[in-house]
C-alpha positions as CSV (number, residue, x, y, z in Angstrom):
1,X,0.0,0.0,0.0
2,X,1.0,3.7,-0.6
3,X,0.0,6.3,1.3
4,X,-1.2,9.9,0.1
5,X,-0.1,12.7,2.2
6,X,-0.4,16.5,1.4
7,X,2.3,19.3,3.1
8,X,0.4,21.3,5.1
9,X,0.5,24.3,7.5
10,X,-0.7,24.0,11.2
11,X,-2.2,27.5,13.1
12,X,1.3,28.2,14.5
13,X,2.9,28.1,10.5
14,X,4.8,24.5,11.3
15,X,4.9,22.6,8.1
16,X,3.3,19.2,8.5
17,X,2.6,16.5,6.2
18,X,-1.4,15.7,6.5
19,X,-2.6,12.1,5.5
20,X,-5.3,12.4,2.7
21,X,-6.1,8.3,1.6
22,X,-4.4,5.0,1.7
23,X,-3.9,3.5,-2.0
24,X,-3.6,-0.3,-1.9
25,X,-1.2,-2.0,-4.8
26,X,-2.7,-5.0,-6.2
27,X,-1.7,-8.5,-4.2
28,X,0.4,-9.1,-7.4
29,X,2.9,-6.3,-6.0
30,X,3.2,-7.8,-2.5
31,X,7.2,-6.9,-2.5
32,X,9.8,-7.5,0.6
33,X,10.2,-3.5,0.2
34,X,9.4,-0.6,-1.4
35,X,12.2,1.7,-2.2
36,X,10.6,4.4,-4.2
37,X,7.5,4.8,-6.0
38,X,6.7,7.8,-10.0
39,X,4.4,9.0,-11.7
40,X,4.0,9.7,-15.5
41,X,0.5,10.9,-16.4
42,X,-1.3,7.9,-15.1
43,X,1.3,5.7,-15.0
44,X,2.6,4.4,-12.0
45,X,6.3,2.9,-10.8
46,X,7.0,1.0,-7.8
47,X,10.5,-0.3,-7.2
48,X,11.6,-2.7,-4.8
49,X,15.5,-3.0,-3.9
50,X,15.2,-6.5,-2.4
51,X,13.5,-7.9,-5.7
52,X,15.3,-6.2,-7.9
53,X,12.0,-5.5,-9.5
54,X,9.5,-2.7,-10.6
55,X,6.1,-2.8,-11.1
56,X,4.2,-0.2,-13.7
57,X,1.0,0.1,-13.2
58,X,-2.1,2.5,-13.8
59,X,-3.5,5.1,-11.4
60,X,-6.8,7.0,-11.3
61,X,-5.5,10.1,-10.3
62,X,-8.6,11.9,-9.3
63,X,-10.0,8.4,-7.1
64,X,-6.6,7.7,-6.2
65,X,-6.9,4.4,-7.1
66,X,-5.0,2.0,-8.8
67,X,-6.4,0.6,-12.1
68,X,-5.6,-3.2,-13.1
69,X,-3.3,-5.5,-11.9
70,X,0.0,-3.7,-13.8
71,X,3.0,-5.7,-14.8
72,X,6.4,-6.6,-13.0
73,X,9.5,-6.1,-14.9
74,X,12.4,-8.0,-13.0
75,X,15.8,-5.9,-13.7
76,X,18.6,-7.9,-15.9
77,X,20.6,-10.5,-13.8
78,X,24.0,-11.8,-15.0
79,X,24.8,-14.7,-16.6
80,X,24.5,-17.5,-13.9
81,X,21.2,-15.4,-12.9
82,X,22.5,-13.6,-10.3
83,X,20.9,-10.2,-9.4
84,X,23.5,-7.0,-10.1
85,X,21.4,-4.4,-9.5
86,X,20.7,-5.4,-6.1
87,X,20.3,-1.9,-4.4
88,X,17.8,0.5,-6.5
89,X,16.8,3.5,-4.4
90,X,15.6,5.9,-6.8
91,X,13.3,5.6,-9.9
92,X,11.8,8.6,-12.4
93,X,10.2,8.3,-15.8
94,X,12.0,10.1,-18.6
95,X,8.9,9.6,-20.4
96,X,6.8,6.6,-21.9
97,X,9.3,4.2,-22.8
98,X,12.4,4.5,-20.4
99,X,12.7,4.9,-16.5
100,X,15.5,6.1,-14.4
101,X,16.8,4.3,-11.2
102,X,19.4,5.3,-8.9
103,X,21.4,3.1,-6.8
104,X,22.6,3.2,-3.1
105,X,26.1,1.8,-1.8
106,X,26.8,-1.7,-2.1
107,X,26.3,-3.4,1.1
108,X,29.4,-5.1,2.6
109,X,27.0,-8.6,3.0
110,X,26.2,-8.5,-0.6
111,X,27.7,-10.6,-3.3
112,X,30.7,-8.5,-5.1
113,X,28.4,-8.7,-8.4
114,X,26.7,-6.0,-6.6
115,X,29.4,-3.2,-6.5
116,X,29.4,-2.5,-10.5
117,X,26.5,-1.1,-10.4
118,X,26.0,0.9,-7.0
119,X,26.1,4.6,-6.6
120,X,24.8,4.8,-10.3
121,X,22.3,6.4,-12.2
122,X,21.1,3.7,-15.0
123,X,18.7,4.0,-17.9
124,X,15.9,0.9,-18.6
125,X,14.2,0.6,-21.9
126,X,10.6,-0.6,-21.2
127,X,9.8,-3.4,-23.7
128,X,6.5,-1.8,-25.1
129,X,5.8,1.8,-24.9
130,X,3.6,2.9,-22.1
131,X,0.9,5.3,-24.1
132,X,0.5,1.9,-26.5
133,X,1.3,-1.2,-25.2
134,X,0.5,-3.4,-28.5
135,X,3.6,-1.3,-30.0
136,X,7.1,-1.8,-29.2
137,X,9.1,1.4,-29.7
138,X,13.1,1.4,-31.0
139,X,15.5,3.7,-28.3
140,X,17.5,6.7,-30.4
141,X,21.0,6.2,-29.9
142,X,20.8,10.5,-29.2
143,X,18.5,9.8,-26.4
144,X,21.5,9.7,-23.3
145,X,21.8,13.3,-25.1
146,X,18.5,14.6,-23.0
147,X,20.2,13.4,-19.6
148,X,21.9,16.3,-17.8
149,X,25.5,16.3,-18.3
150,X,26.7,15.2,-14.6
151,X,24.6,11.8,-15.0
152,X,25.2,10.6,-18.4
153,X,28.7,9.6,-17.5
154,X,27.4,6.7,-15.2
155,X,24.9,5.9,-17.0
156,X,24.3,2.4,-17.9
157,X,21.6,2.1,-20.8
158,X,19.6,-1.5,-20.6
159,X,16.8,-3.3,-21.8
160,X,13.9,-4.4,-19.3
């Protein structure tokens, strides 16, 4: 479950944040964690570190609700099926066919297949497009170009 808060001002001018509804994620997304959650129009992201997952969904934004049971994309694993991007903090649409994660520190207790890509910014390709989904779309090779100038040196463009 998510829940929706709003920033708010008490009498005495103290900002607060002010709970407004609880969204529920379908059972389907019933991950060990939840590191960060985007929105893109109606679309909805909800990572999970400990999976190494994302899950895209749909969102009635004036209900609040979510619309569907979504899909799960599990981030690329190596070649023995090992998880490498074990520690996704951070994820952002750059519109309807790519996301962006960001990665914390590699933890000491993880396997060293984890350290290549931590402290990273990295760029997925979705597999289908999210305004169509019957209609796979082609990356640019000039799309790292729209990145700002600090990230696109560690960034890391893959497939979902």
């Amino acid at each position: 479950r998510t829940i929706l808060t709003q920033l708010k001002e008490d009498k005495d001018g103290n900002c607060l944040w002010e709970f407004v509804q609880e969204v529920p994620l379908p059972k389907e997304v019933a991950f060990q964690d939840y590191s960060d959650l985007a929105l893109y129009g109606d679309n909805i992201a909800v990572v999970s570190q400990e999976e190494a997952a994302v899950w895209i969904g749909k969102l009635d934004t004036e209900l609040w609700e979510i619309m569907g049971p979504g899909v799960i994309y599990h981030f690329p694993r190596d070649a023995h099926c090992e998880m490498i991007y074990c520690n996704i903090e951070g994820i952002a649409f750059l519109d309807e066919y790519r996301l962006m994660t960001s990665s914390d520190k590699a933890k000491a207790r993880q396997p060293y297949g984890c350290v290549d890509k931590d402290q990273s910014v990295q760029v997925f390709y979705l597999p289908t497009p999210l305004s169509n989904d019957s209609i796979p779309v082609a990356p640019s090779s000039h799309d790292q170009d729209k990145l700002p100038r600090a990230a696109r040196a560690n960034v890391k463009t893959t497939a979902v």
